[in-house]
N, CA, C and O of each residue as an XYZ file, in Angstrom:
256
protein
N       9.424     -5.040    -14.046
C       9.953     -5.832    -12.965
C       8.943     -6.954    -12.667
O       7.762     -6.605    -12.663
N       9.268     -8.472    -12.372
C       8.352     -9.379    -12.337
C       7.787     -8.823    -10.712
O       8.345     -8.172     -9.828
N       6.641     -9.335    -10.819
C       5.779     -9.951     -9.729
C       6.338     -9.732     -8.439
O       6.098     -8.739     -7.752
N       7.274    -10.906     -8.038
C       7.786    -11.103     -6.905
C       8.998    -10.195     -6.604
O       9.380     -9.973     -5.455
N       9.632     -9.638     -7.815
C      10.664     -8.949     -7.475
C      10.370     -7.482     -6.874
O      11.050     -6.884     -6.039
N       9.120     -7.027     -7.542
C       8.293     -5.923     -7.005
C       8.305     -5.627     -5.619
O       8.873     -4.769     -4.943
N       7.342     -6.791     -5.310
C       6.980     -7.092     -3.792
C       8.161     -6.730     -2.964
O       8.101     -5.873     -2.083
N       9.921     -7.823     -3.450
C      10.824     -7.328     -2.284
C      11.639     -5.986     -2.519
O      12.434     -5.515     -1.705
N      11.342     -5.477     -3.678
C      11.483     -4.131     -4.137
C      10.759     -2.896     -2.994
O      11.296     -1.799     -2.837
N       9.909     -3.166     -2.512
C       9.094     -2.256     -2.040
C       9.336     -2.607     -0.455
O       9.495     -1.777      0.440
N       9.328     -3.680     -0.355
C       9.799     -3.998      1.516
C      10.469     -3.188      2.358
O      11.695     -3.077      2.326
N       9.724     -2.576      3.156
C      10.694     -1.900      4.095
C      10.865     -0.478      3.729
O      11.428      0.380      4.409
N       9.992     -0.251      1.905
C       9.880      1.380      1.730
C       9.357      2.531      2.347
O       9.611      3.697      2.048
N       8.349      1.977      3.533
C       7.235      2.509      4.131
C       7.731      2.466      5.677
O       8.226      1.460      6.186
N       7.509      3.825      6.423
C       7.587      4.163      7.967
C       6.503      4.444      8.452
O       5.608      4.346      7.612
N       6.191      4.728      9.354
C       4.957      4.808      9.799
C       5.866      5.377     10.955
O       7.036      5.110     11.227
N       4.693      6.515     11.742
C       5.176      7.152     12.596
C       3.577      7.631     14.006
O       2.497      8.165     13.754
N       3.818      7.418     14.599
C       2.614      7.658     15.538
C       1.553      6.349     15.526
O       1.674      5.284     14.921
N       0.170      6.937     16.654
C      -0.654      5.240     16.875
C      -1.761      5.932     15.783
O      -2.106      7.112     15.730
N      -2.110      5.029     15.106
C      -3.351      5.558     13.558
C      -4.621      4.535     14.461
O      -5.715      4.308     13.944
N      -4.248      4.021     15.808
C      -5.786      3.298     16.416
C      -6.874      4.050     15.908
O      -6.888      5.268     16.082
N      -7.691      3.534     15.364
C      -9.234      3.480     15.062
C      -9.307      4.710     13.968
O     -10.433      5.169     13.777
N      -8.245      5.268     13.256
C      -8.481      6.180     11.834
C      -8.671      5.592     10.775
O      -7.976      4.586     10.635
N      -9.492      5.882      9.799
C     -10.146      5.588      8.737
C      -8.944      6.268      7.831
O      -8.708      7.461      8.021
N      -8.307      5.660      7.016
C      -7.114      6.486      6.179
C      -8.039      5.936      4.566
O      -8.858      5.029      4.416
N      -7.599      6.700      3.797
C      -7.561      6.463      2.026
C      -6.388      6.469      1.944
O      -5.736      7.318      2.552
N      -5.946      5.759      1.363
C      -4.694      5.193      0.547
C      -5.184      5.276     -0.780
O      -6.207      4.742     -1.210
N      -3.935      6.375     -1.734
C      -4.477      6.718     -2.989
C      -2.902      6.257     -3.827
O      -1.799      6.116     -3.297
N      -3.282      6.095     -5.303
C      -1.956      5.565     -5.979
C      -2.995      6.111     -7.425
O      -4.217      6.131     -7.570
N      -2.043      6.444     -8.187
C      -2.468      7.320     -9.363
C      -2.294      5.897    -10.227
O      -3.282      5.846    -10.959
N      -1.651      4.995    -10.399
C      -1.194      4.170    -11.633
C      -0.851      2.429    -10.648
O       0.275      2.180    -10.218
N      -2.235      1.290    -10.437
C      -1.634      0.410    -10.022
C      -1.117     -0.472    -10.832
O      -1.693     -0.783    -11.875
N       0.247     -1.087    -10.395
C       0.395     -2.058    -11.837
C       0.885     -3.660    -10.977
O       0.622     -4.816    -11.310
N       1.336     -3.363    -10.299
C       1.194     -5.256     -9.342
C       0.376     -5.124     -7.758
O      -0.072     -6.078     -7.123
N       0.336     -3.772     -7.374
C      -0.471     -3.611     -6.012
C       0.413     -3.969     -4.628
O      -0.088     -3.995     -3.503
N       1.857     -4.245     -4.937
C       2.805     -4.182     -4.394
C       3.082     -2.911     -3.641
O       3.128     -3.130     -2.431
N       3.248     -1.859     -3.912
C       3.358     -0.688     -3.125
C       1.881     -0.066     -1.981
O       1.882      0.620     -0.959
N       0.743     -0.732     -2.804
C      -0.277     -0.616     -1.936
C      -0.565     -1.270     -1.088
O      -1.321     -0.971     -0.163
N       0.247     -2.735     -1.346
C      -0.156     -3.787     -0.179
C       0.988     -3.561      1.201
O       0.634     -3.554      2.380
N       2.393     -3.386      0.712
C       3.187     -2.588      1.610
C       2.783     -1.586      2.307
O       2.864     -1.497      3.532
N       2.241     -0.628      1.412
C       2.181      1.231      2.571
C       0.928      0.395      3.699
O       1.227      0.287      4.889
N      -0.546     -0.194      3.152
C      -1.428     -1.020      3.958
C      -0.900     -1.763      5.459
O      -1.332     -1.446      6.567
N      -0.165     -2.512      5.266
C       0.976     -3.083      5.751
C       1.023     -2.498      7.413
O       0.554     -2.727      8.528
N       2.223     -1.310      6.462
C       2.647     -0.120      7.736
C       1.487      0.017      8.433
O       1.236     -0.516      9.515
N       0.619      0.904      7.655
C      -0.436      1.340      8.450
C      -1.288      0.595      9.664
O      -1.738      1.065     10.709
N      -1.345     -1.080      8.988
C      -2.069     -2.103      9.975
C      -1.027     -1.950     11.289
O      -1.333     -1.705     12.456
N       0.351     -2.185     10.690
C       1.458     -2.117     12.054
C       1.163     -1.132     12.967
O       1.091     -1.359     14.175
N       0.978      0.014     12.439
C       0.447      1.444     13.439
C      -1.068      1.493     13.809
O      -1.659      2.561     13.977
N      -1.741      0.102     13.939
C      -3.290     -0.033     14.409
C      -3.953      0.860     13.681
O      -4.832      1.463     14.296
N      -3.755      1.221     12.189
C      -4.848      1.726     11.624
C      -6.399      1.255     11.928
O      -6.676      0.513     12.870
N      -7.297      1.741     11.079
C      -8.611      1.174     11.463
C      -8.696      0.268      9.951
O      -8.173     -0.765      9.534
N      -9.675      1.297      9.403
C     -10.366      0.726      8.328
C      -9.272      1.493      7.129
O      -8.657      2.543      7.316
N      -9.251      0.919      6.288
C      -8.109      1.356      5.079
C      -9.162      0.737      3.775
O      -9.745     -0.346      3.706
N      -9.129      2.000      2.719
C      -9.774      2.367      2.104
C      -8.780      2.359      0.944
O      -7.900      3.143      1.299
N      -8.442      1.832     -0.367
C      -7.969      2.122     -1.338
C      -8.498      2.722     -2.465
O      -9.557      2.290     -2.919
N      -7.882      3.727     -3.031
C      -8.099      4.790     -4.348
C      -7.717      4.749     -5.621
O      -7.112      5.765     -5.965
N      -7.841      4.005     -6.377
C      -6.775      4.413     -7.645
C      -7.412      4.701     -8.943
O      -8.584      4.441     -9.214
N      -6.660      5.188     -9.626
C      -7.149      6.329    -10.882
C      -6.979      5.379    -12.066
O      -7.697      5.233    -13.055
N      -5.708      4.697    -11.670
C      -5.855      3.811    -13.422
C      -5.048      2.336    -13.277
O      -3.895      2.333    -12.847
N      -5.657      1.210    -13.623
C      -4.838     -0.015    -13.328
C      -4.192     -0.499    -14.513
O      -4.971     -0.769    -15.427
N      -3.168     -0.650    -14.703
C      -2.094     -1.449    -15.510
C      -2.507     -2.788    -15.858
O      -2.614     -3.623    -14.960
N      -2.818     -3.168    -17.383
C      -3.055     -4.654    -17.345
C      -1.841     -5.580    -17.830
O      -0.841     -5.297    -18.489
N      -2.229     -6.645    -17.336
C      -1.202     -7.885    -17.610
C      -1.168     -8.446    -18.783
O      -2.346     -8.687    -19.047
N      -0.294     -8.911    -19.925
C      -0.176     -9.060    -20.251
C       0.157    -10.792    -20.366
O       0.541    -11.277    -21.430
């Protein structure tokens, strides 16, 4: 899936539920391949006053 189609692919996949004020979360993803789903779930979390957000990932997809 290109790039941009990703991005509106993923819009709106993510809820967030309760106030995350001042929690330190890891955000983990086993396989990134546009960072679209990580920049979304991030997203939510900022909406719910996360704190500091920390990303994890195990293996990145290259471009071709």
């Amino acid at each position: 899936m290109p790039l941009k189609e990703r991005g509106r692919n993923v819009r709106g996949a993510f809820e967030g539920i309760g106030d995350l004020a001042g929690k330190r979360i890891l955000l983990v993803d086993d396989v990134m391949t546009t960072g679209s789903t990580l920049r979304e779930a991030a997203r939510i979390l900022e909406l719910h006053n996360a704190g500091e957000i920390t990303v994890a990932v195990a293996a990145r997809a290259l471009r071709h």
